[in-house]
C-alpha positions, 0 to 999 in steps of 0.5 A: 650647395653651401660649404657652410650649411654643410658644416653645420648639419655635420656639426649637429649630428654630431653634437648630437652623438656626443651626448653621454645620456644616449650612447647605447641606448638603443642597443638596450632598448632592443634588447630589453623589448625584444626579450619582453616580446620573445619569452611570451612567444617562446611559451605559447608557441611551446603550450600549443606545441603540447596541446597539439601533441595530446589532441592528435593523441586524443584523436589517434586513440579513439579512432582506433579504439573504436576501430579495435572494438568495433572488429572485436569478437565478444565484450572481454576481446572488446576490452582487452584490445581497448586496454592495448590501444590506449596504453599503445596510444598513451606511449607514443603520444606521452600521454599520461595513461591516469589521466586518459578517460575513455567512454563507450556509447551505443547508438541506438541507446538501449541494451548492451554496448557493443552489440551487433549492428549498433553504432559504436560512439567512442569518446577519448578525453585528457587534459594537458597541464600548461608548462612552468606553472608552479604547483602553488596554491593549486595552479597546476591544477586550474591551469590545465586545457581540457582536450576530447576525441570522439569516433564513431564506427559501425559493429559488425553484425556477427557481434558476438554477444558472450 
Protein backbone atom coordinates (compact mmCIF):
# COMPACT_ATOMS: atom_id res chain seq x y z
CA UNK A 1 0.00 0.00 0.00
CA UNK A 2 1.07 3.30 -1.33
CA UNK A 3 1.44 6.35 1.09
CA UNK A 4 0.64 8.70 -1.61
CA UNK A 5 -2.66 7.16 -3.34
CA UNK A 6 -3.78 6.90 0.12
CA UNK A 7 -3.60 10.67 0.28
CA UNK A 8 -5.21 11.25 -2.71
CA UNK A 9 -8.61 9.40 -2.21
CA UNK A 10 -8.77 11.02 1.30
CA UNK A 11 -8.20 14.33 -0.64
CA UNK A 12 -10.87 13.62 -2.98
CA UNK A 13 -13.38 12.88 -0.56
CA UNK A 14 -12.64 15.42 0.68
CA UNK A 15 -12.79 17.76 -1.74
CA UNK A 16 -15.82 16.42 -2.35
CA UNK A 17 -17.74 17.03 1.08
CA UNK A 18 -16.46 20.68 0.91
CA UNK A 19 -18.58 21.25 -2.05
CA UNK A 20 -21.15 24.35 -0.77
CA UNK A 21 -23.91 23.08 -3.36
CA UNK A 22 -24.30 19.54 -1.74
CA UNK A 23 -24.22 20.03 1.90
CA UNK A 24 -27.45 18.70 3.47
CA UNK A 25 -28.73 18.03 0.71
CA UNK A 26 -29.55 14.73 1.36
CA UNK A 27 -31.13 15.22 4.38
CA UNK A 28 -33.80 17.05 2.38
CA UNK A 29 -34.28 15.05 -0.35
CA UNK A 30 -35.23 12.25 2.45
CA UNK A 31 -37.34 14.34 4.13
CA UNK A 32 -39.19 15.76 1.11
CA UNK A 33 -39.86 12.24 -0.63
CA UNK A 34 -40.44 10.73 2.47
CA UNK A 35 -43.28 13.04 3.24
CA UNK A 36 -44.60 12.88 -0.56
CA UNK A 37 -44.80 9.07 0.18
CA UNK A 38 -46.07 8.92 3.94
CA UNK A 39 -49.14 11.44 3.57
CA UNK A 40 -50.85 9.05 0.48
CA UNK A 41 -50.05 6.18 2.74
CA UNK A 42 -51.36 7.71 5.87
CA UNK A 43 -54.75 8.22 3.79
CA UNK A 44 -55.68 5.39 2.17
CA UNK A 45 -54.62 3.52 5.31
CA UNK A 46 -57.07 5.76 7.23
CA UNK A 47 -60.00 5.48 4.08
CA UNK A 48 -59.95 1.47 4.38
CA UNK A 49 -59.74 1.94 7.92
CA UNK A 50 -63.30 3.44 7.73
CA UNK A 51 -64.57 1.49 4.89
CA UNK A 52 -63.69 -1.72 6.91
CA UNK A 53 -65.37 -0.24 9.94
CA UNK A 54 -68.97 0.35 7.70
CA UNK A 55 -68.57 -2.80 5.94
CA UNK A 56 -68.43 -4.96 9.19
CA UNK A 57 -71.09 -2.72 10.45
CA UNK A 58 -73.20 -3.45 7.14
CA UNK A 59 -72.49 -7.09 7.75
CA UNK A 60 -73.43 -7.18 11.69
CA UNK A 61 -76.57 -5.32 10.97
CA UNK A 62 -78.10 -7.67 8.42
CA UNK A 63 -77.20 -10.83 10.19
CA UNK A 64 -78.86 -9.88 12.68
CA UNK A 65 -81.95 -8.38 11.37
CA UNK A 66 -82.67 -11.02 9.69
CA UNK A 67 -82.04 -13.08 12.56
CA UNK A 68 -84.24 -10.85 14.65
CA UNK A 69 -87.20 -10.96 11.95
CA UNK A 70 -86.84 -14.38 11.25
CA UNK A 71 -87.64 -15.13 15.33
CA UNK A 72 -90.16 -12.43 15.26
CA UNK A 73 -93.91 -13.40 16.34
CA UNK A 74 -96.03 -11.40 13.81
CA UNK A 75 -95.03 -8.39 11.05
CA UNK A 76 -95.46 -5.27 13.63
CA UNK A 77 -92.73 -7.48 16.02
CA UNK A 78 -91.09 -8.14 12.81
CA UNK A 79 -90.58 -4.45 12.55
CA UNK A 80 -90.30 -3.39 15.58
CA UNK A 81 -86.97 -5.49 16.26
CA UNK A 82 -85.83 -4.67 12.79
CA UNK A 83 -85.77 -0.69 14.03
CA UNK A 84 -83.98 -1.73 17.24
CA UNK A 85 -81.17 -3.73 15.39
CA UNK A 86 -80.21 -1.20 12.95
CA UNK A 87 -80.32 1.84 15.11
CA UNK A 88 -78.37 -0.48 18.01
CA UNK A 89 -76.14 -1.34 14.70
CA UNK A 90 -76.08 1.90 13.47
CA UNK A 91 -74.41 3.51 17.36
CA UNK A 92 -71.82 0.86 17.68
CA UNK A 93 -70.41 1.19 14.17
CA UNK A 94 -70.88 4.98 13.62
CA UNK A 95 -72.93 4.60 11.13
CA UNK A 96 -74.92 7.32 9.85
CA UNK A 97 -78.78 5.76 10.51
CA UNK A 98 -80.19 8.42 7.18
CA UNK A 99 -78.17 6.59 5.39
CA UNK A 100 -78.73 3.03 6.29
CA UNK A 101 -81.16 1.36 3.66
CA UNK A 102 -82.65 -1.78 4.44
CA UNK A 103 -84.45 -4.16 2.01
CA UNK A 104 -86.45 -7.43 2.98
CA UNK A 105 -87.16 -10.22 0.28
CA UNK A 106 -88.75 -13.51 0.54
CA UNK A 107 -87.74 -16.43 -1.13
CA UNK A 108 -89.82 -17.99 -2.64
CA UNK A 109 -91.41 -14.65 -4.34
CA UNK A 110 -94.86 -14.64 -3.86
CA UNK A 111 -97.26 -13.38 -0.89
CA UNK A 112 -96.28 -11.80 2.11
CA UNK A 113 -92.95 -11.09 3.31
CA UNK A 114 -92.27 -12.68 6.37
CA UNK A 115 -94.32 -15.73 6.04
CA UNK A 116 -93.92 -18.96 7.66
CA UNK A 117 -91.59 -21.30 6.13
CA UNK A 118 -90.10 -18.60 3.56
CA UNK A 119 -86.28 -17.81 3.29
CA UNK A 120 -85.84 -14.54 4.59
CA UNK A 121 -83.24 -12.60 2.40
CA UNK A 122 -82.17 -9.34 4.19
CA UNK A 123 -80.15 -6.63 2.53
CA UNK A 124 -78.25 -3.76 4.41
CA UNK A 125 -76.85 -1.00 2.26
CA UNK A 126 -74.67 2.62 3.20
CA UNK A 127 -72.17 4.32 1.76
CA UNK A 128 -68.89 5.56 3.35
CA UNK A 129 -67.73 9.37 2.26
CA UNK A 130 -63.78 9.30 1.86
CA UNK A 131 -62.24 11.81 4.33
CA UNK A 132 -60.98 15.42 3.72
CA UNK A 133 -62.83 15.77 0.79
CA UNK A 134 -64.08 19.06 0.49
CA UNK A 135 -67.71 19.86 -0.24
CA UNK A 136 -66.93 21.92 -3.34
CA UNK A 137 -68.58 21.30 -6.39
CA UNK A 138 -70.01 18.37 -5.10
CA UNK A 139 -67.23 16.21 -4.32
CA UNK A 140 -68.34 15.02 -1.35
CA UNK A 141 -70.83 13.54 -2.79
CA UNK A 142 -68.88 11.52 -5.85
CA UNK A 143 -66.32 10.63 -3.67
CA UNK A 144 -68.25 8.08 -1.42
CA UNK A 145 -67.78 3.98 -1.46
CA UNK A 146 -71.06 2.11 -1.86
CA UNK A 147 -70.58 -0.85 0.70
CA UNK A 148 -73.72 -3.81 0.93
CA UNK A 149 -74.40 -6.91 3.48
CA UNK A 150 -76.99 -9.42 2.77
CA UNK A 151 -78.07 -12.46 4.90
CA UNK A 152 -80.34 -15.08 4.58
CA UNK A 153 -82.30 -16.90 7.53
CA UNK A 154 -85.18 -19.45 7.39
CA UNK A 155 -88.68 -17.97 9.25
CA UNK A 156 -90.09 -20.40 11.32
CA UNK A 157 -92.87 -22.07 10.36
CA UNK A 158 -95.20 -21.12 13.30
CA UNK A 159 -94.88 -17.46 11.73
CA UNK A 160 -97.59 -15.68 12.79
CA UNK A 161 -99.19 -13.98 9.82
CA UNK A 162 -101.34 -10.86 12.00
Amino acid sequence: MRPSSRSTEARDFAGLADDPDDRGSAALEFIVVGLLLLVPLVYVVVSLGLIQGQALGVEAGARHVARAVAGASDAADADRRAERVLASVAGEYGIDPDRLDLSLECAPAGGACPRAGATLLVGVRTTVALPLVPPVFGLDRIAVIPVEATAAQRVSRFWEAG
